[in-house]
N, CA and C atoms as a LAMMPS dump frame, in Angstrom:
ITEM: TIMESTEP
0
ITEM: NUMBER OF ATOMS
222
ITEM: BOX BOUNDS ff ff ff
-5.0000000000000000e+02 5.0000000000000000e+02
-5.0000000000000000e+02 5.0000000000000000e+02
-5.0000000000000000e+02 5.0000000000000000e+02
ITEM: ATOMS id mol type element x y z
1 1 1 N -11.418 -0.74 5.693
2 1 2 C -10.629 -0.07 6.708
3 1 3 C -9.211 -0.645 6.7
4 2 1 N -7.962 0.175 6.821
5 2 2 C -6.74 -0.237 6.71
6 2 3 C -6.493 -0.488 8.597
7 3 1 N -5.685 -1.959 7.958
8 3 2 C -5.66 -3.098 9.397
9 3 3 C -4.445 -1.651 9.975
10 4 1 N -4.253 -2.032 11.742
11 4 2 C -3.722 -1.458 12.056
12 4 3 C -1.962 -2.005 12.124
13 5 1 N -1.397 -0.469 11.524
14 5 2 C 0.097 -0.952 12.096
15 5 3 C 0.705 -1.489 10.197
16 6 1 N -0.224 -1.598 9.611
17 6 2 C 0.306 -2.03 8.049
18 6 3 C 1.506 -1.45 7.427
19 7 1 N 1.752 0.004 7.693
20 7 2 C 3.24 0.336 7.011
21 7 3 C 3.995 0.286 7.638
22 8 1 N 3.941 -0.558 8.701
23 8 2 C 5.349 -0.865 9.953
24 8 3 C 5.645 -2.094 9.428
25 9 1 N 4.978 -3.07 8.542
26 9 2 C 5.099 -4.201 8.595
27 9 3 C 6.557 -4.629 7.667
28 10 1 N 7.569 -5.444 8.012
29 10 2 C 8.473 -5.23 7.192
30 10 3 C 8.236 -5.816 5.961
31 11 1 N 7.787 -6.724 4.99
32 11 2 C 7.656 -7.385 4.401
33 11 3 C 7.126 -6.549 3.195
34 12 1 N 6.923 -6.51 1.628
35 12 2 C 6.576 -5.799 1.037
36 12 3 C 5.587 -6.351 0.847
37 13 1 N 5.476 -7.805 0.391
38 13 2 C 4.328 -8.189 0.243
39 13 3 C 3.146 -8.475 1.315
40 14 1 N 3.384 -8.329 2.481
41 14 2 C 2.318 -8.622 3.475
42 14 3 C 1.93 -7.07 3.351
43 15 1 N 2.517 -6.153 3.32
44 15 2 C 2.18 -4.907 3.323
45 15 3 C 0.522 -4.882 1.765
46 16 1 N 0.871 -5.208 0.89
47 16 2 C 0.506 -5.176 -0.155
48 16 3 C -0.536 -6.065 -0.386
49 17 1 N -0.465 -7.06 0.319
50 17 2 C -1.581 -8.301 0.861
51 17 3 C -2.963 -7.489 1.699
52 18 1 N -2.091 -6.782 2.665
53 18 2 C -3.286 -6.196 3.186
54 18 3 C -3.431 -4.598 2.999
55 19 1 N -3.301 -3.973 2.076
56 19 2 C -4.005 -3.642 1.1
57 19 3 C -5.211 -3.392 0.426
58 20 1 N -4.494 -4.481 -0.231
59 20 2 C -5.726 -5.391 -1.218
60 20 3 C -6.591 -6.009 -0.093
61 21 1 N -6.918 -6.412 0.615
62 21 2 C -7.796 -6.718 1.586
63 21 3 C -8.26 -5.652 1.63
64 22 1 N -7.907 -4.516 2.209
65 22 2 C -8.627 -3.39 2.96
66 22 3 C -9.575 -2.683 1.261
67 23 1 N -8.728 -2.467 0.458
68 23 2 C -9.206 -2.251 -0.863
69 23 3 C -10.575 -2.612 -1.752
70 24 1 N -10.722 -4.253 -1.644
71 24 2 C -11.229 -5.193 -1.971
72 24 3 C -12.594 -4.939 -1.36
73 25 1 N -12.198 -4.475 0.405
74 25 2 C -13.392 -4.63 1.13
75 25 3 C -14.206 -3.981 1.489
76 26 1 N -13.211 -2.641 0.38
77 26 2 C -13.851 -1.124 1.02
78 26 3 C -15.611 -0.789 0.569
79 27 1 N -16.469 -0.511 1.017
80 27 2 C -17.556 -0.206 0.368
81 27 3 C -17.419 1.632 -0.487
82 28 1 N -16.672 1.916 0.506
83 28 2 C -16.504 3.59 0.303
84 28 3 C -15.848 4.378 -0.479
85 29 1 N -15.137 3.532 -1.554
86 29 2 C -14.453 3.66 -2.488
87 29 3 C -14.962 4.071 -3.81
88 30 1 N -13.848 5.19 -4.809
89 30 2 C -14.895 5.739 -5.496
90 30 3 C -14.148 5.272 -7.059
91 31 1 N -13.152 4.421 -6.934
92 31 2 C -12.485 4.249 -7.701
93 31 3 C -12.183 2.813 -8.063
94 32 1 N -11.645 2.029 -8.621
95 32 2 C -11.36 0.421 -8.688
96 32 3 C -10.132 0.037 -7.308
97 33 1 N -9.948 -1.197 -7.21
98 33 2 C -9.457 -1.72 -5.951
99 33 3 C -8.077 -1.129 -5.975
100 34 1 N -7.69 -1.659 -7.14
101 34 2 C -6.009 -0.979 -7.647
102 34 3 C -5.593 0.558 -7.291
103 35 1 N -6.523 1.699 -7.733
104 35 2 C -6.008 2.557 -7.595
105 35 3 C -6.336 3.028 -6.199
106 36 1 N -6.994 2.206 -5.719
107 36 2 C -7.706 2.684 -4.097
108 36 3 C -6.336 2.067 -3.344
109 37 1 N -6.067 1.026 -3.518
110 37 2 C -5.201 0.764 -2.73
111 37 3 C -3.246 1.438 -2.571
112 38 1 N -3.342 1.745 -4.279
113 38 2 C -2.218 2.177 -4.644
114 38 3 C -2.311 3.913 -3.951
115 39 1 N -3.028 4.351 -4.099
116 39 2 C -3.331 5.583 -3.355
117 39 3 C -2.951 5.992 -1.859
118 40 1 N -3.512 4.509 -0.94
119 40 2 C -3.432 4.593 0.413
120 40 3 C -1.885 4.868 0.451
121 41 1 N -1.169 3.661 -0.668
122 41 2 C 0.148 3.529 -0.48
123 41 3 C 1.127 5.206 -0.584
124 42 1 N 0.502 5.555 -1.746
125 42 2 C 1.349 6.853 -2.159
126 42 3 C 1.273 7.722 -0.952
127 43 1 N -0.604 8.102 -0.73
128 43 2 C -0.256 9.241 0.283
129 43 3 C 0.222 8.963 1.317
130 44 1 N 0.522 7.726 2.144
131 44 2 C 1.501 7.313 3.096
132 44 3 C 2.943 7.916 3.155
133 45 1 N 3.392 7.466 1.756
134 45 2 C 4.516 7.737 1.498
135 45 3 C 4.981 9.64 1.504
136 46 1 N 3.642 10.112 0.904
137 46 2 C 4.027 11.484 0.846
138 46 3 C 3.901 12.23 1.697
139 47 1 N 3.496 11.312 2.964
140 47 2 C 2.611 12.514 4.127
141 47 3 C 4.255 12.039 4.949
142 48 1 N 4.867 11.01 5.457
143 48 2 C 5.716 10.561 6.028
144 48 3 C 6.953 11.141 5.602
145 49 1 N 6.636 11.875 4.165
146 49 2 C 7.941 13 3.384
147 49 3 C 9.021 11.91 4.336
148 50 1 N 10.071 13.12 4.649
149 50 2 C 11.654 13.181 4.901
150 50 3 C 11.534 12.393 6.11
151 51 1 N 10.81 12.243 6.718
152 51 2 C 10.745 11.439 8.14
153 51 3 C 11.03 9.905 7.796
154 52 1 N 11.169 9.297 6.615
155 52 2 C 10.929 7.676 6.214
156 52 3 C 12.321 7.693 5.986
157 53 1 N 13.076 6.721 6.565
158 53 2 C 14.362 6.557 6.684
159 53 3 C 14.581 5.961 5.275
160 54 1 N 15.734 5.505 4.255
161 54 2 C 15.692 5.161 3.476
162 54 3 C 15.347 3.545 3.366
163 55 1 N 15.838 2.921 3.901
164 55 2 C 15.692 1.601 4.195
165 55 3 C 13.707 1.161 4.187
166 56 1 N 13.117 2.212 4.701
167 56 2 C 11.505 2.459 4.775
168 56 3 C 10.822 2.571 3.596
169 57 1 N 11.46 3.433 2.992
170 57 2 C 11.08 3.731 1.83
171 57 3 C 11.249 3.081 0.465
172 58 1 N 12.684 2.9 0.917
173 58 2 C 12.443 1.174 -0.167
174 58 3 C 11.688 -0.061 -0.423
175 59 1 N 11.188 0.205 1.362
176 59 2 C 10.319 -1.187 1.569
177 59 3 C 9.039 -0.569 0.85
178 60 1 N 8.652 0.519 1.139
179 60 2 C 7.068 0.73 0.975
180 60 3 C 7.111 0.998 -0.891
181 61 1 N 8.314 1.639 -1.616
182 61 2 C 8.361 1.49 -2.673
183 61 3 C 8.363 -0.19 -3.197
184 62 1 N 8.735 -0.85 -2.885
185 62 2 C 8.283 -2.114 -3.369
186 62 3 C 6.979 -3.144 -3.032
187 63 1 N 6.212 -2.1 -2.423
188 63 2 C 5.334 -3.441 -2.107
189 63 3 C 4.255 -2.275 -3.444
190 64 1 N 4.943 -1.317 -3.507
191 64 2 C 3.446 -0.642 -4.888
192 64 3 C 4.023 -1.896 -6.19
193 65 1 N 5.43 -2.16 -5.757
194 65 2 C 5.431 -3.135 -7.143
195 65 3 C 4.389 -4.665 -6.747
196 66 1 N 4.49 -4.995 -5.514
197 66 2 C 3.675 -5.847 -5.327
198 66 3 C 2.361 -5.474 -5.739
199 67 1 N 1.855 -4.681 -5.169
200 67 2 C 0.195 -4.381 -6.054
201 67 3 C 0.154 -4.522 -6.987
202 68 1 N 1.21 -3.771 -8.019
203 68 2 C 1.129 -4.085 -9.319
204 68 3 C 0.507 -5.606 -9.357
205 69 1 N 1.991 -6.557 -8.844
206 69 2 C 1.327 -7.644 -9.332
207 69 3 C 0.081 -8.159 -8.928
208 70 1 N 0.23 -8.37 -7.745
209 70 2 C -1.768 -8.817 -6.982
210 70 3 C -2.268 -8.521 -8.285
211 71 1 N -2.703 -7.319 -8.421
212 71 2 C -3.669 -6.945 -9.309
213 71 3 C -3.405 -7.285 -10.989
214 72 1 N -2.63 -7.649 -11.315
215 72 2 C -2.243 -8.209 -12.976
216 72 3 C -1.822 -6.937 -13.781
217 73 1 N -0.702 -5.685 -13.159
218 73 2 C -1.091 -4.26 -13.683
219 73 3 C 0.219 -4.147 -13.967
220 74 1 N 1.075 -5.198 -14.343
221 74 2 C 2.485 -5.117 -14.631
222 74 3 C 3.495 -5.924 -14.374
């Protein structure tokens, strides 16, 4: 379950920290941790469209680079 309040968080990597927590812990998942988590991230991003100020969107674009790393995927 994704903790509450996670894409408010400013930080890229705490964003991306918990994540991978929620990812890691999911039983309900139909895919590996990486793309489960990278997923939550995207459709966040795509459902929030034009409403994500830029400054937002930079943040949440960098914490997918953080997953990358967590996970060893780049």
């Amino acid at each position: 379950m994704i903790e509450p309040g996670v894409f408010t968080l400013r930080s890229p990597k705490q964003i991306a920290l918990s994540l991978k927590r929620s990812a890691d812990g999911s039983q309900a998942r139909m895919s590996s941790p990486f793309r489960s988590a990278m997923s939550m991230l995207t459709f966040y991003i795509n459902r929030a469209g034009k409403g994500l100020s830029p400054v937002r969107k930079k943040n949440l674009e960098q914490a997918k680079d953080e997953l990358r790393a967590l996970y060893g995927k780049g």
